[in-house]
HTML snippet that shows the backbone in 3Dmol.js (N, CA, C, O; Angstrom):
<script src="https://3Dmol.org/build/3Dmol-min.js"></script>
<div id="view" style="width:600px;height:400px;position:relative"></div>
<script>
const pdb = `
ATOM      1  N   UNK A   1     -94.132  85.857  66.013  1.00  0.00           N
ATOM      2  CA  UNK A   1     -93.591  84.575  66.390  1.00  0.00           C
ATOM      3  C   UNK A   1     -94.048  83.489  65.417  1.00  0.00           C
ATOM      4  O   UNK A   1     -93.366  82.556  64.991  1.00  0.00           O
ATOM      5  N   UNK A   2     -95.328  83.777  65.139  1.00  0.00           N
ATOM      6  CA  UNK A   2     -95.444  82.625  64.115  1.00  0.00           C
ATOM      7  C   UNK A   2     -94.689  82.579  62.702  1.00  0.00           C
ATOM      8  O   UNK A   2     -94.379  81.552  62.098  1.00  0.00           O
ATOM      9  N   UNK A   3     -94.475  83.797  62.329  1.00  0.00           N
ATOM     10  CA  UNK A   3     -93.030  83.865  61.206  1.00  0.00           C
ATOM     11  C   UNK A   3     -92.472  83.200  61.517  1.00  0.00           C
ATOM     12  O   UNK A   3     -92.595  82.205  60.802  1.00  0.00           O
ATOM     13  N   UNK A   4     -91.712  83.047  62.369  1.00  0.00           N
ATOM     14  CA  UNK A   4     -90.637  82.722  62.605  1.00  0.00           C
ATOM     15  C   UNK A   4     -90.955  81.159  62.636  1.00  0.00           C
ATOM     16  O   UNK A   4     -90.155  80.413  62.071  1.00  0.00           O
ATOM     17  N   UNK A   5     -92.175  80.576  63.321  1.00  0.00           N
ATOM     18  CA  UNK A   5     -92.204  79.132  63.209  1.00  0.00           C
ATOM     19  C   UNK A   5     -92.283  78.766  61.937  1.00  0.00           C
ATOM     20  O   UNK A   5     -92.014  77.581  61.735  1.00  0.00           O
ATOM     21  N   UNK A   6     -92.598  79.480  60.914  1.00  0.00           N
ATOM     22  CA  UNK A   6     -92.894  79.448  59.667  1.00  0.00           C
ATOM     23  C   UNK A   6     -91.411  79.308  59.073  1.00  0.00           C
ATOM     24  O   UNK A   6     -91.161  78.221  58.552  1.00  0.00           O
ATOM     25  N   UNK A   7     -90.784  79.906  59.082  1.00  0.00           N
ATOM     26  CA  UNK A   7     -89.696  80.157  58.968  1.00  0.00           C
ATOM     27  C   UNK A   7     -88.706  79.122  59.093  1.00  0.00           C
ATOM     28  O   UNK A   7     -87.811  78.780  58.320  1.00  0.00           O
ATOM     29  N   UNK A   8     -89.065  78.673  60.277  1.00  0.00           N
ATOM     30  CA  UNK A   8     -88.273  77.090  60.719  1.00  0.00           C
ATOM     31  C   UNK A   8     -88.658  76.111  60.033  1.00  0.00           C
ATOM     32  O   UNK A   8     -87.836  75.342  59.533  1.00  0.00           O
ATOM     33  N   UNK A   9     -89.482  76.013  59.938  1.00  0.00           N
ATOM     34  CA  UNK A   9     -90.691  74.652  59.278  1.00  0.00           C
ATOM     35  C   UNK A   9     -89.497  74.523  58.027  1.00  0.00           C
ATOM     36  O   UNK A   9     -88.497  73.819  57.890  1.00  0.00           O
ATOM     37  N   UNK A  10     -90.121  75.532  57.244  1.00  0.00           N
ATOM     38  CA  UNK A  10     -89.467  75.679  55.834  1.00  0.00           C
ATOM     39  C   UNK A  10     -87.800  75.884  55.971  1.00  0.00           C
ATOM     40  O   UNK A  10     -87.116  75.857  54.947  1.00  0.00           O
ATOM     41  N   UNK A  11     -87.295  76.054  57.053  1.00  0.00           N
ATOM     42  CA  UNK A  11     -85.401  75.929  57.034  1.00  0.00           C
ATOM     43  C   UNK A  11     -85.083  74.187  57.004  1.00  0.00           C
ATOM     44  O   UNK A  11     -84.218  73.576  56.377  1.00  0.00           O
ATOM     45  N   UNK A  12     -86.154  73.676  57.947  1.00  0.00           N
ATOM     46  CA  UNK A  12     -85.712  71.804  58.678  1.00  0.00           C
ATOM     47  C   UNK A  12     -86.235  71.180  57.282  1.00  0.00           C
ATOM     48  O   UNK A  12     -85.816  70.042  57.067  1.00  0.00           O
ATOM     49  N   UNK A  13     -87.235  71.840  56.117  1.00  0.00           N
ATOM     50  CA  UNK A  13     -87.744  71.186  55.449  1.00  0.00           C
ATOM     51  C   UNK A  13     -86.493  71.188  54.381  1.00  0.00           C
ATOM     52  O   UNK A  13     -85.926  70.122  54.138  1.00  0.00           O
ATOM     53  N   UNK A  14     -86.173  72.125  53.896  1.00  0.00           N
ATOM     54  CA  UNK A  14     -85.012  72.792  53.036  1.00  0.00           C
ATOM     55  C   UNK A  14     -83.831  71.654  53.436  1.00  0.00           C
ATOM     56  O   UNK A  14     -83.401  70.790  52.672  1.00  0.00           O
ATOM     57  N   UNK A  15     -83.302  71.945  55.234  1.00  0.00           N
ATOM     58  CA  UNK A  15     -82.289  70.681  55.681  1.00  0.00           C
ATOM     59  C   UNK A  15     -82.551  69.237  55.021  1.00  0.00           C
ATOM     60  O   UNK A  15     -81.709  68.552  54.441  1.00  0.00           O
ATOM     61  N   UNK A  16     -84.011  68.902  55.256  1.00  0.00           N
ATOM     62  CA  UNK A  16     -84.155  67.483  55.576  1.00  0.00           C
ATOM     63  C   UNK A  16     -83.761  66.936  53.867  1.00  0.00           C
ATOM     64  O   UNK A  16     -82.985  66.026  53.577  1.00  0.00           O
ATOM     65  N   UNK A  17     -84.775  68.036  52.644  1.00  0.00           N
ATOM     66  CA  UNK A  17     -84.533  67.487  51.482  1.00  0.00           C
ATOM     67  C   UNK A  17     -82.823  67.465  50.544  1.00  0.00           C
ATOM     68  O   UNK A  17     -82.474  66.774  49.587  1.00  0.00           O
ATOM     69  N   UNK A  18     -81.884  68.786  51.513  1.00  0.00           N
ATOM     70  CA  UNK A  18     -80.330  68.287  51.211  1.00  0.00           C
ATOM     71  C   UNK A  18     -79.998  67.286  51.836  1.00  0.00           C
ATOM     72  O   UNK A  18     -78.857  66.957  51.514  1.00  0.00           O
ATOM     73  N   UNK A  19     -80.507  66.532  52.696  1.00  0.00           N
ATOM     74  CA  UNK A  19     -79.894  65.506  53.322  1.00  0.00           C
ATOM     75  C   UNK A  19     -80.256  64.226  52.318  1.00  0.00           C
ATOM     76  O   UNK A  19     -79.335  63.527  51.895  1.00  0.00           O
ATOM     77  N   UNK A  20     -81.495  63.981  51.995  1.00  0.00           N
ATOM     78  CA  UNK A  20     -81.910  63.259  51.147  1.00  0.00           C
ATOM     79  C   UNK A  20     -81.482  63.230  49.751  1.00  0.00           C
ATOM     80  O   UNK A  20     -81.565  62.231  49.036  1.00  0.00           O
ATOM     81  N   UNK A  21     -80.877  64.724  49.277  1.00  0.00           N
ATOM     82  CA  UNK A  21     -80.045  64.780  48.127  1.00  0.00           C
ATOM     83  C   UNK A  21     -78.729  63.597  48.413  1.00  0.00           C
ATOM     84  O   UNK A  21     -78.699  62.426  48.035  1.00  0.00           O
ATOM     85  N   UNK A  22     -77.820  64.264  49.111  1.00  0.00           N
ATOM     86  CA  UNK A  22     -76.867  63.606  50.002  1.00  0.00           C
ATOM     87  C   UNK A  22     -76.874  62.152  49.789  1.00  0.00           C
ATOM     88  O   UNK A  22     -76.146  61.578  48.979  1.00  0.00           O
ATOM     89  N   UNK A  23     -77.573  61.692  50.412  1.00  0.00           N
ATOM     90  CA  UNK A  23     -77.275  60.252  50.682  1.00  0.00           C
ATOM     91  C   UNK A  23     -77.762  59.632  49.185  1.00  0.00           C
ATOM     92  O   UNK A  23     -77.612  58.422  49.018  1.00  0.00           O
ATOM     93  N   UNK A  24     -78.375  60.490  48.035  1.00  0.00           N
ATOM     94  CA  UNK A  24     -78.498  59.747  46.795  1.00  0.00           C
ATOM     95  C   UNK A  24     -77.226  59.941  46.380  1.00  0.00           C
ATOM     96  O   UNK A  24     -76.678  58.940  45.918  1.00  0.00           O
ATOM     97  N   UNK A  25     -76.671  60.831  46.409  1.00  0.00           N
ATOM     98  CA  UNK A  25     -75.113  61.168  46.079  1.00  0.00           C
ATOM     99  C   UNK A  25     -74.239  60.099  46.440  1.00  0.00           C
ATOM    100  O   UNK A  25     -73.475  59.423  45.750  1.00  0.00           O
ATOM    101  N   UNK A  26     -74.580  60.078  48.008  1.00  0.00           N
ATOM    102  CA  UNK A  26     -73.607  59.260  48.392  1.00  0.00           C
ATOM    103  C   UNK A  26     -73.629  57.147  47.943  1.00  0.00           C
ATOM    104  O   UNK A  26     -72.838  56.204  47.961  1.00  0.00           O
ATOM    105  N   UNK A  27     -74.827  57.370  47.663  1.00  0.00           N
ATOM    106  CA  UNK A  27     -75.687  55.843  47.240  1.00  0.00           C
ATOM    107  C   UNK A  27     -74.473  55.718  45.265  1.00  0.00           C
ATOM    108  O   UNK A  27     -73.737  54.906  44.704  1.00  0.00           O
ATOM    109  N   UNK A  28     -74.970  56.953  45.047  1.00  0.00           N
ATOM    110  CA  UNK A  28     -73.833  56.953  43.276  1.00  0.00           C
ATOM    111  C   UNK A  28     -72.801  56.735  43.535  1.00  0.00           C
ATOM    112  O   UNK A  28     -72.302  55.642  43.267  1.00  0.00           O
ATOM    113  N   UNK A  29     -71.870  58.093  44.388  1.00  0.00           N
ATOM    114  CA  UNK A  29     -70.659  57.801  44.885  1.00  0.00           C
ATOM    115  C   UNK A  29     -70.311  56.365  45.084  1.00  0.00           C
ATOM    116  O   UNK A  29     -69.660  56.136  44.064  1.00  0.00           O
ATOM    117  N   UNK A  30     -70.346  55.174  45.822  1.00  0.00           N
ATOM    118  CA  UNK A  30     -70.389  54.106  46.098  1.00  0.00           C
ATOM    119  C   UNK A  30     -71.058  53.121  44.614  1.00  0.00           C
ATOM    120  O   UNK A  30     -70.908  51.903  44.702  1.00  0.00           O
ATOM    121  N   UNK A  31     -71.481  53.452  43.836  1.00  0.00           N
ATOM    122  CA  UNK A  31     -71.468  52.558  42.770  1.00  0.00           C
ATOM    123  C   UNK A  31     -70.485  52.861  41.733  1.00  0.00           C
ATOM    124  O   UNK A  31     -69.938  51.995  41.050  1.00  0.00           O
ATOM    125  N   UNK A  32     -70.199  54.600  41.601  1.00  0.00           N
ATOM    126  CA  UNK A  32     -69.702  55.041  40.680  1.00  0.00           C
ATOM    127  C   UNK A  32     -67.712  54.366  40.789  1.00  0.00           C
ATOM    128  O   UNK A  32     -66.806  54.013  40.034  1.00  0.00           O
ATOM    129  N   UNK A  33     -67.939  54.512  41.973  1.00  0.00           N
ATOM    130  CA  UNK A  33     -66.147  54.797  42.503  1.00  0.00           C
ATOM    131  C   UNK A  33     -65.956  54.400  43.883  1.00  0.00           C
ATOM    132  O   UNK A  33     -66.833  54.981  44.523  1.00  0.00           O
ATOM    133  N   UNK A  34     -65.268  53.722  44.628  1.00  0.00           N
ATOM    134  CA  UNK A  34     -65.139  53.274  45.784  1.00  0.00           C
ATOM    135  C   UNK A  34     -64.366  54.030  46.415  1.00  0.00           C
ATOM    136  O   UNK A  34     -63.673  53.681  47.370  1.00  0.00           O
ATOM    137  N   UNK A  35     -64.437  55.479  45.780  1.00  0.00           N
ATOM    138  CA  UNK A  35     -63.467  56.035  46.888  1.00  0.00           C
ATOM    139  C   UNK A  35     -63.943  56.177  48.542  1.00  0.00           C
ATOM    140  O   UNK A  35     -65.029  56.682  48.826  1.00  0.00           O
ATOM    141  N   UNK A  36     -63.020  55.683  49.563  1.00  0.00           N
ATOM    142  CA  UNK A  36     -63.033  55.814  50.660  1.00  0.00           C
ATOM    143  C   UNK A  36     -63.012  57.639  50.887  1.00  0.00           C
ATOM    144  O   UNK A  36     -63.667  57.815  51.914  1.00  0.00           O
ATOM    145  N   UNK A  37     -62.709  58.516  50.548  1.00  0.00           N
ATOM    146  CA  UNK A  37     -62.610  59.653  50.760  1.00  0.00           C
ATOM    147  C   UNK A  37     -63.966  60.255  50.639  1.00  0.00           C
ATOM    148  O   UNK A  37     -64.582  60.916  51.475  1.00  0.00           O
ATOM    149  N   UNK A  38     -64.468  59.734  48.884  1.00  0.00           N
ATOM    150  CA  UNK A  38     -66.127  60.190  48.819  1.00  0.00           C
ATOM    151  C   UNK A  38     -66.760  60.022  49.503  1.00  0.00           C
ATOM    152  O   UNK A  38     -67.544  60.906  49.851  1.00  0.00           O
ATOM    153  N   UNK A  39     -66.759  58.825  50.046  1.00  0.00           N
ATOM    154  CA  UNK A  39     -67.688  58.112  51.278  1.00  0.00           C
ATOM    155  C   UNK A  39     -67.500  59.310  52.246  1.00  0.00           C
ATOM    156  O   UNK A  39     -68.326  60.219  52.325  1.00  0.00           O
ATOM    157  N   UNK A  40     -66.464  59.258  52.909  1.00  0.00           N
ATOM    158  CA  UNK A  40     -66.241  59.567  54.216  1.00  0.00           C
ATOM    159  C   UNK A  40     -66.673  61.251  54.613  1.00  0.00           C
ATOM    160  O   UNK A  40     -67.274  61.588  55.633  1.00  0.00           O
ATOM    161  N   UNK A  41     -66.163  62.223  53.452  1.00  0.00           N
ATOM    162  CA  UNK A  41     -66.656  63.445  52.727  1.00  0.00           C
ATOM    163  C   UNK A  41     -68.344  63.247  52.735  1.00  0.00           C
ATOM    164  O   UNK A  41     -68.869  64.155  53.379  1.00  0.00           O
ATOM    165  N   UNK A  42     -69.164  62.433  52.263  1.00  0.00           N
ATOM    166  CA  UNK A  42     -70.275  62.602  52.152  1.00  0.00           C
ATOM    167  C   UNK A  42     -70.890  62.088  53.626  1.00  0.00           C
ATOM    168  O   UNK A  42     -71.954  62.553  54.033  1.00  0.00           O
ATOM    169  N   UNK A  43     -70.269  61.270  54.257  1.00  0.00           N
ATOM    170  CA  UNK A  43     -70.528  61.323  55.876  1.00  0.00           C
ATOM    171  C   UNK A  43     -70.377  62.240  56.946  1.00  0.00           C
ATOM    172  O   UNK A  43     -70.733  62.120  58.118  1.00  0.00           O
ATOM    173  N   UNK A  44     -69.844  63.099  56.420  1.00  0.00           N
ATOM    174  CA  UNK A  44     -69.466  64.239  57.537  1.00  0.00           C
ATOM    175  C   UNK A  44     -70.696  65.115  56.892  1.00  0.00           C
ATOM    176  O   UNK A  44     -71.660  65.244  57.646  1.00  0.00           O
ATOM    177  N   UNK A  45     -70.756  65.484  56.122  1.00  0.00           N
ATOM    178  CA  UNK A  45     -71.859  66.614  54.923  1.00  0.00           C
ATOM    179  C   UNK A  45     -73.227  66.074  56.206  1.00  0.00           C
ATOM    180  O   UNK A  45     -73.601  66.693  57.203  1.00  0.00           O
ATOM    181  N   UNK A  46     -73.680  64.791  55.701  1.00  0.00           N
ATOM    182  CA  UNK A  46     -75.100  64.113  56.142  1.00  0.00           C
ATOM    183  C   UNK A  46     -75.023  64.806  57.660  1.00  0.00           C
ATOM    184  O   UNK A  46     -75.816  65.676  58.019  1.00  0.00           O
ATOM    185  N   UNK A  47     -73.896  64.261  58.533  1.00  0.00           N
ATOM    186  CA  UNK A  47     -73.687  64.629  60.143  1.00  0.00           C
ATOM    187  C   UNK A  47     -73.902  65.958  60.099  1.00  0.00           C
ATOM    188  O   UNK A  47     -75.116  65.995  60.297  1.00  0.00           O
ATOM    189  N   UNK A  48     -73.574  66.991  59.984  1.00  0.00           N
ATOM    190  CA  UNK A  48     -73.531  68.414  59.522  1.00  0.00           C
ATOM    191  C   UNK A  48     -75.160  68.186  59.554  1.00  0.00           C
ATOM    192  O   UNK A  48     -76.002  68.294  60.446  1.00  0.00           O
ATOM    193  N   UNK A  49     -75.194  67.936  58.602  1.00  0.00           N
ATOM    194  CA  UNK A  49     -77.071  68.829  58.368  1.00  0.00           C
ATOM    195  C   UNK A  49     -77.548  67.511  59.511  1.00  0.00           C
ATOM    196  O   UNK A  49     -78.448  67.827  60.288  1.00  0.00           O
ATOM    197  N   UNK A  50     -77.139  66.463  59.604  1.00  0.00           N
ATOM    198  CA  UNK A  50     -78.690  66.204  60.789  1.00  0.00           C
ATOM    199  C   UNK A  50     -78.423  67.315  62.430  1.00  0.00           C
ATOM    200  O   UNK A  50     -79.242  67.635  63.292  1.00  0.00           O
ATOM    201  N   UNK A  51     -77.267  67.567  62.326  1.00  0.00           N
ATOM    202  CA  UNK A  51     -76.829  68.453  63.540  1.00  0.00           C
ATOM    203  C   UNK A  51     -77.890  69.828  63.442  1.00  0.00           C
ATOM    204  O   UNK A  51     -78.819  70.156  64.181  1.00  0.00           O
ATOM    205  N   UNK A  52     -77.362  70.441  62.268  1.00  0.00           N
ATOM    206  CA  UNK A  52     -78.051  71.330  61.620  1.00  0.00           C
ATOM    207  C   UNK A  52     -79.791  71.370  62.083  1.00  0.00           C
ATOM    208  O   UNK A  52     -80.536  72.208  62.592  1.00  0.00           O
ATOM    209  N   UNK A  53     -79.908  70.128  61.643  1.00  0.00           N
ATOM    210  CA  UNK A  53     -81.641  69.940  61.510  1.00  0.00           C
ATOM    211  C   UNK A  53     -82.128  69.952  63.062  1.00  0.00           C
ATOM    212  O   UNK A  53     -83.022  70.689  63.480  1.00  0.00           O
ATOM    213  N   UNK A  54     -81.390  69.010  63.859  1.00  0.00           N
ATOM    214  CA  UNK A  54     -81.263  68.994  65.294  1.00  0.00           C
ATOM    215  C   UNK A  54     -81.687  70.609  65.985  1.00  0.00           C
ATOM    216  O   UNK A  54     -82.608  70.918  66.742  1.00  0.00           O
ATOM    217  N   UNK A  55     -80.899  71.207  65.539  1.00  0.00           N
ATOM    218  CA  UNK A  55     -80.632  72.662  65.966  1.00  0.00           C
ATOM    219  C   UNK A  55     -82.189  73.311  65.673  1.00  0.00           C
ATOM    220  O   UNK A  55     -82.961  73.916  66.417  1.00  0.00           O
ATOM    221  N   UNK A  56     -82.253  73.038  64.720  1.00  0.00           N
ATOM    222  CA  UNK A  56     -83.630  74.136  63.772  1.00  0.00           C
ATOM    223  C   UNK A  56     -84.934  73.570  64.697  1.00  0.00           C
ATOM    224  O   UNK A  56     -85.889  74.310  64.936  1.00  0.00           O
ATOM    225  N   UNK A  57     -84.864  72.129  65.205  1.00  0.00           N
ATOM    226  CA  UNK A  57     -85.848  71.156  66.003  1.00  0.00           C
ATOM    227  C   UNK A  57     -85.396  72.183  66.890  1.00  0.00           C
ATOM    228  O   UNK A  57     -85.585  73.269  66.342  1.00  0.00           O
ATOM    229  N   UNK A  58     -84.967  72.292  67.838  1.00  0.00           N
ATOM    230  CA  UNK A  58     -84.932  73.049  69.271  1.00  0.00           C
ATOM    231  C   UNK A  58     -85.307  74.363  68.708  1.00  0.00           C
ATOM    232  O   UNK A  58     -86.398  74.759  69.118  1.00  0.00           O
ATOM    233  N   UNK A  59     -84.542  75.348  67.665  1.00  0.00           N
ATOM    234  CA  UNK A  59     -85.371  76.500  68.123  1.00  0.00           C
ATOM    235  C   UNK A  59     -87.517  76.332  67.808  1.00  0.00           C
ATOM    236  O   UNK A  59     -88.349  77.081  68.320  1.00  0.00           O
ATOM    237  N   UNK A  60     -87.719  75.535  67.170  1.00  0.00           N
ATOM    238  CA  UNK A  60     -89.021  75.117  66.161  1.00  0.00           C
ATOM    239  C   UNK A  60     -89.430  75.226  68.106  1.00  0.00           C
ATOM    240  O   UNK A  60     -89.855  76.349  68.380  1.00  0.00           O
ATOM    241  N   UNK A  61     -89.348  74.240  69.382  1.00  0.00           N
ATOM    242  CA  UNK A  61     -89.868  73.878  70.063  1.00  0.00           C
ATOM    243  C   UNK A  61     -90.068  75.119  71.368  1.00  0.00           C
ATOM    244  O   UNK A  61     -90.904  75.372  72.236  1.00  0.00           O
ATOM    245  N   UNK A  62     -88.913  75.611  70.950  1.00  0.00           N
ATOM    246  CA  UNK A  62     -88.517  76.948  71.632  1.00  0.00           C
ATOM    247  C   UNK A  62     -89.678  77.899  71.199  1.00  0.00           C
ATOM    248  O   UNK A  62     -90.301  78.446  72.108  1.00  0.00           O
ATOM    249  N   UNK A  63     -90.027  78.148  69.930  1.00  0.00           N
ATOM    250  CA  UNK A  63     -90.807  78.903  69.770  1.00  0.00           C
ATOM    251  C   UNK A  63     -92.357  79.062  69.937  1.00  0.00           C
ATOM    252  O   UNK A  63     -93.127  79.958  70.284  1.00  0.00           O
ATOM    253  N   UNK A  64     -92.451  77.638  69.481  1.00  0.00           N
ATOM    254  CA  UNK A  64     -93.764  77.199  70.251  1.00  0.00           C
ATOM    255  C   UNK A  64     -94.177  77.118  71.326  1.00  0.00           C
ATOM    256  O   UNK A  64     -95.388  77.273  71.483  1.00  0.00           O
ATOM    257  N   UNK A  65     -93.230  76.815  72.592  1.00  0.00           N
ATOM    258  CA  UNK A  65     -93.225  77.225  74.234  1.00  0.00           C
ATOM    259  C   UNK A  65     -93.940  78.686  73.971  1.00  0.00           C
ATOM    260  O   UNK A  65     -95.066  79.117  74.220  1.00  0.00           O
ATOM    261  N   UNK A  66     -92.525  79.366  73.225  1.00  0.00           N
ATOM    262  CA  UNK A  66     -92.788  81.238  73.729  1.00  0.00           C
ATOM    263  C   UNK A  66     -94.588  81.530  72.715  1.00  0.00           C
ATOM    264  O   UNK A  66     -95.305  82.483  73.023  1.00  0.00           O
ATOM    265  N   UNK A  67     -94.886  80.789  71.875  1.00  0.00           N
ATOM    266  CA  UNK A  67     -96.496  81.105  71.100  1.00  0.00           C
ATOM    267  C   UNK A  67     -97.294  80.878  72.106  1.00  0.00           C
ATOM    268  O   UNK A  67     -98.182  81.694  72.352  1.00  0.00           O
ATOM    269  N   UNK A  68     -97.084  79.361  73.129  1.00  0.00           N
ATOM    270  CA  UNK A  68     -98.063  79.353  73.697  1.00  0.00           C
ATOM    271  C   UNK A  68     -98.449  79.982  75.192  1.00  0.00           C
ATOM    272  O   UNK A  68     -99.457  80.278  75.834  1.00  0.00           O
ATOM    273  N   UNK A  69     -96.974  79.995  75.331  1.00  0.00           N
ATOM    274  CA  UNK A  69     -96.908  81.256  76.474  1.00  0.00           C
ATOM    275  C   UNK A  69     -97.729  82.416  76.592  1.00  0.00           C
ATOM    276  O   UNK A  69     -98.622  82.577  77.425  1.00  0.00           O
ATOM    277  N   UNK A  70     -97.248  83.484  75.403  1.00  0.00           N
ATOM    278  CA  UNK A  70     -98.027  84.260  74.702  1.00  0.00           C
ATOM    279  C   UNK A  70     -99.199  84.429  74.869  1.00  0.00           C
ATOM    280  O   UNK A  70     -99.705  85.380  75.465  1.00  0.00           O
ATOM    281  N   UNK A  71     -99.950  83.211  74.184  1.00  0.00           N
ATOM    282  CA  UNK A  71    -101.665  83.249  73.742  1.00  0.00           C
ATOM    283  C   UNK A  71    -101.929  82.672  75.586  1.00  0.00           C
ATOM    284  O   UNK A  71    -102.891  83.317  76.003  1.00  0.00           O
ATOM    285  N   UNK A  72    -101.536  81.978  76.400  1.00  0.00           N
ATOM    286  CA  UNK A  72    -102.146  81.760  77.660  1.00  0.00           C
ATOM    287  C   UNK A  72    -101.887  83.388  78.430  1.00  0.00           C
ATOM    288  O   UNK A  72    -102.632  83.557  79.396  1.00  0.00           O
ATOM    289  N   UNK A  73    -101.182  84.271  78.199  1.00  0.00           N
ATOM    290  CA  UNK A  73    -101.251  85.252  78.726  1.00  0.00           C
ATOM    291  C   UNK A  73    -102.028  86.254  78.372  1.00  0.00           C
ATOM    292  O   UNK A  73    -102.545  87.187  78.985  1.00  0.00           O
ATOM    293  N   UNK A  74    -102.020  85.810  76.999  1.00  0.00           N
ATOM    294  CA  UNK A  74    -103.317  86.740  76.295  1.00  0.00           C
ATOM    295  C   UNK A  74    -104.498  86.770  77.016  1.00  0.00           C
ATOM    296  O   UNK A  74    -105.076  87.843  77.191  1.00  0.00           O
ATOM    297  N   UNK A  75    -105.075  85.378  77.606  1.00  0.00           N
ATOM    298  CA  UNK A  75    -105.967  84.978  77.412  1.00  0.00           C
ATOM    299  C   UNK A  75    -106.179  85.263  79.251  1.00  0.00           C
ATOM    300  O   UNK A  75    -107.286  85.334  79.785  1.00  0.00           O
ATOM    301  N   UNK A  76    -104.827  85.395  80.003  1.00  0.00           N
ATOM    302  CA  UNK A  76    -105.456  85.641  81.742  1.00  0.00           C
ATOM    303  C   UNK A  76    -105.489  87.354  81.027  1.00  0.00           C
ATOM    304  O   UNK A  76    -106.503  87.948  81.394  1.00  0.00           O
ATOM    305  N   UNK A  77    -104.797  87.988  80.330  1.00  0.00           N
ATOM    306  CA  UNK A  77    -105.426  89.497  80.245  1.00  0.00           C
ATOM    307  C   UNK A  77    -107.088  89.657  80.381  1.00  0.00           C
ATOM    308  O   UNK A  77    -107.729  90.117  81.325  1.00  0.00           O
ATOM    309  N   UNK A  78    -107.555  89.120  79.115  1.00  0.00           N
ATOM    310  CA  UNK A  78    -108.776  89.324  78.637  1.00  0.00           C
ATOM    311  C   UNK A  78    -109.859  88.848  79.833  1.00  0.00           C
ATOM    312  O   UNK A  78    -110.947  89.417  79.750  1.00  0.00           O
ATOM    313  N   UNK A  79    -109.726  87.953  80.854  1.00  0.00           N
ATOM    314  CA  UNK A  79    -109.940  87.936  81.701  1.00  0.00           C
ATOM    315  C   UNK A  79    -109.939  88.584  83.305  1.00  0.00           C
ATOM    316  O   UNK A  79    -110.669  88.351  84.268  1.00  0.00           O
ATOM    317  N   UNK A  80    -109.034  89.296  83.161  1.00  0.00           N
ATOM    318  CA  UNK A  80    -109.079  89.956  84.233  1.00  0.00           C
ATOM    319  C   UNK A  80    -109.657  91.559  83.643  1.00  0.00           C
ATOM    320  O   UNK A  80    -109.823  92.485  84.437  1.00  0.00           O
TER     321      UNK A  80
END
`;
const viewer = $3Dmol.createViewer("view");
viewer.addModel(pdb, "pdb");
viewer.setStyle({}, {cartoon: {color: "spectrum"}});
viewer.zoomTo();
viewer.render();
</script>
């Protein structure tokens, strides 16, 4: 399980820095050329990955429930 949180960390991190690509894109786009299309194209992209990132946040929290689940059950074993 902790792979896997590992795993997430580094997917939302991967998301967060295309998103930050993105909006430099979209910052050029808007000096380079006023296209309304670029804009609007690079607004849906950004929505996409914060959805994206959204998603990767719930399983990240999901997994950490089921780690600590886990280690508290570990831990009534070793006790009884």
């Amino acid at each position: 399980m902790r792979t896997a949180i590992s795993i997430i960390e580094g997917t939302m991190s991967v998301i967060s820095t295309v998103m930050d690509l993105c909006s430099l894109a979209q910052d050029y786009a808007h000096q380079a050329c006023q296209s309304p299309l670029s804009s609007a194209l690079s607004g849906l992209v950004i929505a996409e990955l914060k959805q994206l990132l959204r998603i990767f946040q719930n399983h990240m929290r999901t997994a950490l429930k089921i780690v600590q689940s886990s280690e508290d059950n570990k831990v009534m074993v070793q006790f009884h």
